[in-house]
C-alpha positions as protocol buffer text, in pm:
chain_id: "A"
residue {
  index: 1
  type: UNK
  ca { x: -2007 y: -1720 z: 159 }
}
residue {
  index: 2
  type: UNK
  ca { x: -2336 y: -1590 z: 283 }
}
residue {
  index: 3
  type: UNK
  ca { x: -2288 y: -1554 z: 638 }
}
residue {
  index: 4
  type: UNK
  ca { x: -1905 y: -1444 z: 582 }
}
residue {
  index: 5
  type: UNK
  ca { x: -2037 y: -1131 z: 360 }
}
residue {
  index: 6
  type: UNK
  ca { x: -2329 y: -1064 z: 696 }
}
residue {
  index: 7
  type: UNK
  ca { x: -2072 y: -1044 z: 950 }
}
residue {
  index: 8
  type: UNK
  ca { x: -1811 y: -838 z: 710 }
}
residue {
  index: 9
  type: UNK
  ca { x: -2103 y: -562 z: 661 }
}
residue {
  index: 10
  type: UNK
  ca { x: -2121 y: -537 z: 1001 }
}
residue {
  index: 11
  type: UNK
  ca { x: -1776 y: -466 z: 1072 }
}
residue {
  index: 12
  type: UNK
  ca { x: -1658 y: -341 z: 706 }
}
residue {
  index: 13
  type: UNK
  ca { x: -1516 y: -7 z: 930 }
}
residue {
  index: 14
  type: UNK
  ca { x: -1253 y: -192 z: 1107 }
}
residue {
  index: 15
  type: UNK
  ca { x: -1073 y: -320 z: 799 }
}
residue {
  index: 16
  type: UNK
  ca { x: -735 y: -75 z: 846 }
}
residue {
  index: 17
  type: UNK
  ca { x: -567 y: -193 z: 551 }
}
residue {
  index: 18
  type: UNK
  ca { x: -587 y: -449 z: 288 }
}
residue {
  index: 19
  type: UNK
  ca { x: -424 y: -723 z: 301 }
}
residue {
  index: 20
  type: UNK
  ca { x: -273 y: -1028 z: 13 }
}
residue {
  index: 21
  type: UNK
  ca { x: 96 y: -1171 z: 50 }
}
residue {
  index: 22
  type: UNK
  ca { x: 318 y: -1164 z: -271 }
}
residue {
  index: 23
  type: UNK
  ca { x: 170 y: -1414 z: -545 }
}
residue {
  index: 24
  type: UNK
  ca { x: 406 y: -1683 z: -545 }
}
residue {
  index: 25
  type: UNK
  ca { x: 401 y: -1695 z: -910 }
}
residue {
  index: 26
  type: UNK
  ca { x: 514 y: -1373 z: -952 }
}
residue {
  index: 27
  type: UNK
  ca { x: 871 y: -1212 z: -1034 }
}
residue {
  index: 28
  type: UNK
  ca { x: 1097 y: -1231 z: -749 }
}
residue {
  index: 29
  type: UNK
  ca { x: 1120 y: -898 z: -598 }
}
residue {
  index: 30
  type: UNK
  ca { x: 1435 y: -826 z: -347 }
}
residue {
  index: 31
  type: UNK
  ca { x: 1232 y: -655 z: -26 }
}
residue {
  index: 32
  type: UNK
  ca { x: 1470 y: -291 z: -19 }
}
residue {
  index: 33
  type: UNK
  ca { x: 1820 y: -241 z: -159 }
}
residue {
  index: 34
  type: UNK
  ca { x: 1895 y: -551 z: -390 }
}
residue {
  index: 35
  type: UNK
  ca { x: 1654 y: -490 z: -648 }
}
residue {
  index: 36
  type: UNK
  ca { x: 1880 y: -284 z: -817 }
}
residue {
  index: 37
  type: UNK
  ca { x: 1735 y: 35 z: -801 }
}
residue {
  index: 38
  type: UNK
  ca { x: 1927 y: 358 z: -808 }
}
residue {
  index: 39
  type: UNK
  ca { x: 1765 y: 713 z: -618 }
}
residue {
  index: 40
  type: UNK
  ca { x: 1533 y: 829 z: -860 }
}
residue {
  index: 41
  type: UNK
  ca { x: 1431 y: 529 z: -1067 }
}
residue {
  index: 42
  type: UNK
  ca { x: 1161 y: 286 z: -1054 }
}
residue {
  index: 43
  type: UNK
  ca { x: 1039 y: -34 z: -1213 }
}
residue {
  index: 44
  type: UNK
  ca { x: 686 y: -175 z: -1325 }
}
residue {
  index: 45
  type: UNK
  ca { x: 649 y: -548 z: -1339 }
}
residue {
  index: 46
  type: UNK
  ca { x: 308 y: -551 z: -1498 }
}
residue {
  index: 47
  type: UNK
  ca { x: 73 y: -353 z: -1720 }
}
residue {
  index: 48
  type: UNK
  ca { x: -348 y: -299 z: -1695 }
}
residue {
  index: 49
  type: UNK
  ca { x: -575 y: -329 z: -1685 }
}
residue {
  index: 50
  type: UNK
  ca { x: -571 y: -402 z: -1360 }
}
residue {
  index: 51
  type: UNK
  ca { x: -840 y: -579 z: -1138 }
}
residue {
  index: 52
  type: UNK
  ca { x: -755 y: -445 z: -776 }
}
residue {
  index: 53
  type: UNK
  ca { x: -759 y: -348 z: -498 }
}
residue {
  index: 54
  type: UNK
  ca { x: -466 y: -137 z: -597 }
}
residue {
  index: 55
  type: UNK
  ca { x: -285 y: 23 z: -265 }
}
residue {
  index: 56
  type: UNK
  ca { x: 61 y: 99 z: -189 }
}
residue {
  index: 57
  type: UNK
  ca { x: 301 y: 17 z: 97 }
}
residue {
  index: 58
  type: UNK
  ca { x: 557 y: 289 z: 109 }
}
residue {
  index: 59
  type: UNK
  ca { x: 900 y: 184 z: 333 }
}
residue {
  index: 60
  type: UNK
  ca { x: 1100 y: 462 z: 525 }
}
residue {
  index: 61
  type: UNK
  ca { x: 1417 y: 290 z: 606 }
}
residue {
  index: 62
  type: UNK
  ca { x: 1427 y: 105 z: 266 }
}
residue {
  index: 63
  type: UNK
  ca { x: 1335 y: 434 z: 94 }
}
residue {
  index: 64
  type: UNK
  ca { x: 1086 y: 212 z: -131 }
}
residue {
  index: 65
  type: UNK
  ca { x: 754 y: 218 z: -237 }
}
residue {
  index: 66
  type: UNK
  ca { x: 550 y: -103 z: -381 }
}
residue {
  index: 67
  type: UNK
  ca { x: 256 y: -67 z: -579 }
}
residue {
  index: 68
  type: UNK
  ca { x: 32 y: -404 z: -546 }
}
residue {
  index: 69
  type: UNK
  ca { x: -260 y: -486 z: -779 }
}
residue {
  index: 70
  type: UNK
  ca { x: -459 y: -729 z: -477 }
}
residue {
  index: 71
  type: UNK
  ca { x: -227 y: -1007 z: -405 }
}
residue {
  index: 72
  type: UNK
  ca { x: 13 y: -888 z: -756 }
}
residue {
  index: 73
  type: UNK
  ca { x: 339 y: -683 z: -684 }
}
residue {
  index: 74
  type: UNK
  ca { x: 296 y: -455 z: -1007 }
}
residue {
  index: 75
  type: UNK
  ca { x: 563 y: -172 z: -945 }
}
residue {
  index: 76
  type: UNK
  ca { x: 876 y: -54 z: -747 }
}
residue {
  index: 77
  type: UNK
  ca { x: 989 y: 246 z: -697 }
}
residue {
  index: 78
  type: UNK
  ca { x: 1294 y: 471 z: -490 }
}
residue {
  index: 79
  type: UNK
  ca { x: 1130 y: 768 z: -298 }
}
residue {
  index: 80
  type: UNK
  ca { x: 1267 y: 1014 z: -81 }
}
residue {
  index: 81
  type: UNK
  ca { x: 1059 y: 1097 z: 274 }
}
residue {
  index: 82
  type: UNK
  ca { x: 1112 y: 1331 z: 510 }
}
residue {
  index: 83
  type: UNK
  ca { x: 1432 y: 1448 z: 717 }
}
residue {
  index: 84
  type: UNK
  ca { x: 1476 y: 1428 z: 1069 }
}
residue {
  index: 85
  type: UNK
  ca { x: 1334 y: 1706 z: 1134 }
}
residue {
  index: 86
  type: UNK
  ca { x: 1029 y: 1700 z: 910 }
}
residue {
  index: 87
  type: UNK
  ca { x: 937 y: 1318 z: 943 }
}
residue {
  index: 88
  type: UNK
  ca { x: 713 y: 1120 z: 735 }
}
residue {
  index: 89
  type: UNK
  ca { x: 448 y: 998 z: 969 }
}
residue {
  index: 90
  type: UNK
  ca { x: 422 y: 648 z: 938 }
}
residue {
  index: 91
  type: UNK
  ca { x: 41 y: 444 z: 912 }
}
residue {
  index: 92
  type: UNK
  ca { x: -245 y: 413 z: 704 }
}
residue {
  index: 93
  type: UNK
  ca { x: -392 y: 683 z: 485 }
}
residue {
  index: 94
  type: UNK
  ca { x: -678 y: 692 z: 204 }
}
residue {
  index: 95
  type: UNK
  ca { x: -566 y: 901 z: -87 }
}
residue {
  index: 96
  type: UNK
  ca { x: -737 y: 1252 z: 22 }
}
residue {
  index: 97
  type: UNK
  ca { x: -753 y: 1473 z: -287 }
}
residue {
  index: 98
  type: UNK
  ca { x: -541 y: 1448 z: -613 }
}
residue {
  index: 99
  type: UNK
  ca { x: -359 y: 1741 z: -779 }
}
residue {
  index: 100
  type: UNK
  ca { x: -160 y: 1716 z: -1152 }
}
residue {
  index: 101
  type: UNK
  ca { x: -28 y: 2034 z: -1073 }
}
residue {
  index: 102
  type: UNK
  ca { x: -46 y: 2154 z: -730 }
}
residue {
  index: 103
  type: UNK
  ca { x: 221 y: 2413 z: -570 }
}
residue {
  index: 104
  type: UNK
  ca { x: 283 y: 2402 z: -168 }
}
residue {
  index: 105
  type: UNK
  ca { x: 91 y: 2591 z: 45 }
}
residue {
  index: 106
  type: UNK
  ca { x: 378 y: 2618 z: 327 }
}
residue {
  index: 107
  type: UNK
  ca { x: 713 y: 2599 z: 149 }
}
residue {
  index: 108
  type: UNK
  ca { x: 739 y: 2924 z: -84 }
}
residue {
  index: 109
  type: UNK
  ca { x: 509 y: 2817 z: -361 }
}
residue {
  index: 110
  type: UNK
  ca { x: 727 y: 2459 z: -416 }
}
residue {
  index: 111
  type: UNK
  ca { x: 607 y: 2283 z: -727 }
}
residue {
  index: 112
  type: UNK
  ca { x: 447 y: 1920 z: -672 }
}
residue {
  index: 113
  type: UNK
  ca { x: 352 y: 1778 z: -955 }
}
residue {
  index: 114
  type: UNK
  ca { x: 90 y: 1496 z: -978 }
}
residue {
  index: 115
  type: UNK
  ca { x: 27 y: 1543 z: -591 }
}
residue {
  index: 116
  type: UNK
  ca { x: -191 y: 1263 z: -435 }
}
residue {
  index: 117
  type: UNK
  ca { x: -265 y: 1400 z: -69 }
}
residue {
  index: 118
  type: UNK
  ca { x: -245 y: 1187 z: 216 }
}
residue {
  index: 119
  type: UNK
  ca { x: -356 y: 1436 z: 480 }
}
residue {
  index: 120
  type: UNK
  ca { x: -445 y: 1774 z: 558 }
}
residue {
  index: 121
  type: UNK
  ca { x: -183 y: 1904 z: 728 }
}
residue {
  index: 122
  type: UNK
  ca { x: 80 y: 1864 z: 416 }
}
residue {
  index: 123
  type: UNK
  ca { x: 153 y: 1551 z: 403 }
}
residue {
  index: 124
  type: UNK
  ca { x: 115 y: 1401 z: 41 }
}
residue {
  index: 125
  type: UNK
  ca { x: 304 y: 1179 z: -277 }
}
residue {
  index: 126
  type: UNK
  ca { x: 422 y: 1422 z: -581 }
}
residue {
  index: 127
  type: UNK
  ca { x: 700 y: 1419 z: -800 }
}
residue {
  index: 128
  type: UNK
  ca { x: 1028 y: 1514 z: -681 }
}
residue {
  index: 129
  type: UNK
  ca { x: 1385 y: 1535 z: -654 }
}
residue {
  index: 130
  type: UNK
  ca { x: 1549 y: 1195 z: -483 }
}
residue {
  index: 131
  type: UNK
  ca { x: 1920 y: 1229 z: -396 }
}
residue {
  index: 132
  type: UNK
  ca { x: 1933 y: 891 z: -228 }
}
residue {
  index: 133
  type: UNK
  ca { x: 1874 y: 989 z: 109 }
}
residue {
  index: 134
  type: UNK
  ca { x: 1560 y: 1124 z: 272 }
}
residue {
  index: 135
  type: UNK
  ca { x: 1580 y: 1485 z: 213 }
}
residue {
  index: 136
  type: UNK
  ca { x: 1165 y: 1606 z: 184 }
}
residue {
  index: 137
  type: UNK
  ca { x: 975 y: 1827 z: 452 }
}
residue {
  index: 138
  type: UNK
  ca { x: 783 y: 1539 z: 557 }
}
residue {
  index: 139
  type: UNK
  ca { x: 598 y: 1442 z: 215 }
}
residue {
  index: 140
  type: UNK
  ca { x: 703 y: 1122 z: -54 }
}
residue {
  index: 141
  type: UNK
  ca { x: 909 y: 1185 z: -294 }
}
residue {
  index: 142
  type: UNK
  ca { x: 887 y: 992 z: -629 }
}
residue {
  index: 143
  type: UNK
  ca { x: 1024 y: 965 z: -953 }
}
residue {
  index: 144
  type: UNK
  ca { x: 879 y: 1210 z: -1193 }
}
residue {
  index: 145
  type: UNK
  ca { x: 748 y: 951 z: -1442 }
}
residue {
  index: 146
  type: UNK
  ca { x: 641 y: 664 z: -1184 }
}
residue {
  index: 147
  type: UNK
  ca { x: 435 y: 950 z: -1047 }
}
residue {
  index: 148
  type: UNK
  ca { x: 269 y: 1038 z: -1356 }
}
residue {
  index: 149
  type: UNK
  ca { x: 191 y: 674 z: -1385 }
}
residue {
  index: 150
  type: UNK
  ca { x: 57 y: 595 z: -1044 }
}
residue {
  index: 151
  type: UNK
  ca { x: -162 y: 955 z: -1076 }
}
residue {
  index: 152
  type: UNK
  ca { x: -351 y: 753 z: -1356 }
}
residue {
  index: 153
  type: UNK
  ca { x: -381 y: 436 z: -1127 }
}
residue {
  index: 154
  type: UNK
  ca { x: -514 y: 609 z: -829 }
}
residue {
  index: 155
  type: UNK
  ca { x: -838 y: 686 z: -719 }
}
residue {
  index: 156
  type: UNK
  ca { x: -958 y: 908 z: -400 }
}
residue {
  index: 157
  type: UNK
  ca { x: -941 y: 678 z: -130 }
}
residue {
  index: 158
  type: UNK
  ca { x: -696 y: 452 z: -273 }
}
residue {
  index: 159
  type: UNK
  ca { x: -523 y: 321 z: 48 }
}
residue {
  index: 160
  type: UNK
  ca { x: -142 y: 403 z: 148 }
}
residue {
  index: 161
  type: UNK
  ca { x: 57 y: 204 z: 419 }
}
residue {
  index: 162
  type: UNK
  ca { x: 355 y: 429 z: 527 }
}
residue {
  index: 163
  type: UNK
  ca { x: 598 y: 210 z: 739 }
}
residue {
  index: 164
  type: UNK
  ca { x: 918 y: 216 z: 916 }
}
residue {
  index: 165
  type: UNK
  ca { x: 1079 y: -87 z: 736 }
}
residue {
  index: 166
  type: UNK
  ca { x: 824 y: -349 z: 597 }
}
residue {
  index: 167
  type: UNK
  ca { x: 729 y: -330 z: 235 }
}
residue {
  index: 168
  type: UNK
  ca { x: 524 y: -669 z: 255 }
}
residue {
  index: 169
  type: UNK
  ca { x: 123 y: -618 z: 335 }
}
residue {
  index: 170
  type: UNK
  ca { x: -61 y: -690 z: 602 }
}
residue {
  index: 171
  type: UNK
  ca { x: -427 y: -761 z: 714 }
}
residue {
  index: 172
  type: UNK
  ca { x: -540 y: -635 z: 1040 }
}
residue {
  index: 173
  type: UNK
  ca { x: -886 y: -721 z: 1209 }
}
residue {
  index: 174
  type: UNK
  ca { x: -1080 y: -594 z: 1469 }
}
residue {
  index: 175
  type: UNK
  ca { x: -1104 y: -898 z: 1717 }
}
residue {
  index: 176
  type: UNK
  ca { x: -1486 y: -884 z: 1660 }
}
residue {
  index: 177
  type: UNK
  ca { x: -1382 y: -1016 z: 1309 }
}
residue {
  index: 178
  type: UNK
  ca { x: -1152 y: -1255 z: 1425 }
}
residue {
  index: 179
  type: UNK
  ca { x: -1375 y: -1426 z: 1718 }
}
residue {
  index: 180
  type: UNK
  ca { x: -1649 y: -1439 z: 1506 }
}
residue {
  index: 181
  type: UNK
  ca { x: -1690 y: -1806 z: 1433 }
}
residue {
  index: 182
  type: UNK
  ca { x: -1829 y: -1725 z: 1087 }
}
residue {
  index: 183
  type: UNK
  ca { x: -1624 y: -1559 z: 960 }
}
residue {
  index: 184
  type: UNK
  ca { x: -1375 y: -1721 z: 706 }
}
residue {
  index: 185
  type: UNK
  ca { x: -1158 y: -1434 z: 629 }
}
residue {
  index: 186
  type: UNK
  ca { x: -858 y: -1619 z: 452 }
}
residue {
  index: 187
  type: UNK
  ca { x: -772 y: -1951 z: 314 }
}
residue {
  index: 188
  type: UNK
  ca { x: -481 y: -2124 z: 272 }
}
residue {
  index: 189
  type: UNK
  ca { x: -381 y: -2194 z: -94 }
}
residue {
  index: 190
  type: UNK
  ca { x: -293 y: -2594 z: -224 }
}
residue {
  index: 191
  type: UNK
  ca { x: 46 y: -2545 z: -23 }
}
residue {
  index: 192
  type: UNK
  ca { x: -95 y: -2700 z: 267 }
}
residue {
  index: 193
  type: UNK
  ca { x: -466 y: -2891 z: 300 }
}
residue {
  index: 194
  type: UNK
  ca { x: -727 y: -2616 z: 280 }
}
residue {
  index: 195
  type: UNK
  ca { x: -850 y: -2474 z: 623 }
}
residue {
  index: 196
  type: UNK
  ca { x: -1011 y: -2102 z: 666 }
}
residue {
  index: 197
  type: UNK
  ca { x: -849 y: -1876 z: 920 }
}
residue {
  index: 198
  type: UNK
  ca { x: -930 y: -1588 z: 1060 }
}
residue {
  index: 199
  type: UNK
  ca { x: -580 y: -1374 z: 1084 }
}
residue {
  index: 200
  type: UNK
  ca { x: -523 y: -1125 z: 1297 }
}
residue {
  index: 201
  type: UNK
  ca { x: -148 y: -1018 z: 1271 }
}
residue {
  index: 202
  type: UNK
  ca { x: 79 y: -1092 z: 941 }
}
residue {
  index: 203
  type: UNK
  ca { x: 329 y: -1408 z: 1002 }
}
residue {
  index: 204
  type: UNK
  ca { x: 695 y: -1334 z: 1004 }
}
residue {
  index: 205
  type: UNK
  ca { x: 766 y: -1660 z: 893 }
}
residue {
  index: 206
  type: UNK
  ca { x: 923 y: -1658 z: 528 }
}
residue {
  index: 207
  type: UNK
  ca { x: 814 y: -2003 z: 379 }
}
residue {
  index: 208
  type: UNK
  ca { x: 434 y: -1937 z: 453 }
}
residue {
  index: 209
  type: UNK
  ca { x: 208 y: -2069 z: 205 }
}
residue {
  index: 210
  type: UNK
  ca { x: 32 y: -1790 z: 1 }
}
residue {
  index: 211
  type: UNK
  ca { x: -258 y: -1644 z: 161 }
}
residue {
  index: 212
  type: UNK
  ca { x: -581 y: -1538 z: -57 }
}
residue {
  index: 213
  type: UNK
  ca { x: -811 y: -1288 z: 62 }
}
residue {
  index: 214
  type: UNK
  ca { x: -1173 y: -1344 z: -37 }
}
residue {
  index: 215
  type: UNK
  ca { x: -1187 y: -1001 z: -300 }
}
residue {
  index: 216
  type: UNK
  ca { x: -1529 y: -893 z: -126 }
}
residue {
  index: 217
  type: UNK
  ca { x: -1346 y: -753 z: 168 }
}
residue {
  index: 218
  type: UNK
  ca { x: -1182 y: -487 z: -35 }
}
residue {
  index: 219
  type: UNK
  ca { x: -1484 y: -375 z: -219 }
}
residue {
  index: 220
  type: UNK
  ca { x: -1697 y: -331 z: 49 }
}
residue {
  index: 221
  type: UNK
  ca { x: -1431 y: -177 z: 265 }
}
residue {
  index: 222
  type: UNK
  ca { x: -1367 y: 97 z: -8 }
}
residue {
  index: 223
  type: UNK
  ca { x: -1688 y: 132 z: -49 }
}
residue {
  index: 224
  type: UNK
  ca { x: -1763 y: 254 z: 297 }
}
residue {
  index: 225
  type: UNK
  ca { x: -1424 y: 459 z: 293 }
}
């Protein structure tokens, strides 16, 4: 896809997240409180190695965060975010700076182990306490040993969706992208006939067929990260 890989270069920058829809051949995952998890556990579906992208989508109301290896749900895990009054902000974030054992600079010396910061004012993932309620000063909470295992899957710049409810990813384009007649962004899997698309928001329709990404998009927009 020649011209496709052209016009991406040009407009690598405006890729905000990455983007892939649950593989349809994959386990069955309940999206929030019926996959059976209780505060402070977590479940992986899949081991490495892993191909990638690897990037998380991290659910406030649900209290959930999903690990996805490109279009692959690989883990699940409960978290706890921030209280009312110290509110995890919600949007997209490139891991920052990683930590295996890194103490808080603004709450008397608080041990956060395996911290993966998501931005410089405090906000970051560590290992923590989950009492089944959102109960942090604004950072993620997860289980100790997920976090262990997610510090070893991470990289700097590894990309973190923090949302109010949705745990399912979602591709987002500058309209440059998307009214560029050459670019063929997606393409429809042997659900339907094949056709490339350009997409712009995520459907909210549930018996979509599968989307796949063309893998170039995430290596170049890491790359320029």
């Amino acid at each position: 896809m020649p011209n496709f890989r052209r016009s991406l270069l040009r407009y690598a920058p405006v890729l905000l997240a990455t983007a892939a829809t649950t593989n349809a051949s994959g386990p069955a995952v309940a999206q929030g409180a019926d996959d059976g998890l209780s505060p402070g556990t977590y479940r992986w579906m899949a081991e490495g190695p892993f191909q990638g992208p690897i990037y998380l989508i991290i659910s406030i109301e649900k209290q959930r965060v999903h690990v996805y290896d490109g279009d692959r749900l690989i883990g699940i895990a409960r978290v706890s975010t921030g209280t009312k009054g110290h509110r995890t902000p919600t949007g997209e974030f490139p891991v920052l700076q990683k930590r295996q054992w890194h103490r808080s600079n603004l709450y008397s010396n608080a041990p956060m182990p395996f911290m993966q910061r998501l931005t410089w004012d405090g906000i970051a993932l560590h290992a923590g306490h989950d009492p089944g309620y959102p109960a942090s000063h604004g950072c993620i909470r997860l289980p100790y040993a997920f976090a262990r295992q997610l510090f070893a899957l991470t990289t700097i710049g590894t990309p973190v969706a923090v949302t109010q409810d949705r745990l399912t990813p979602a591709l987002k384009l500058d309209a440059l992208v998307a009214g560029d007649p050459a670019s063929a962004v997606v393409t429809f899997g042997t659900a339907v006939q094949a056709e490339k698309v350009a997409v712009t928001e995520p459907s909210r329709q549930a018996d979509v067929p599968m989307l796949e990404v063309d893998p170039s998009i995430f290596g170049m927009g890491l790359r320029r990260r």
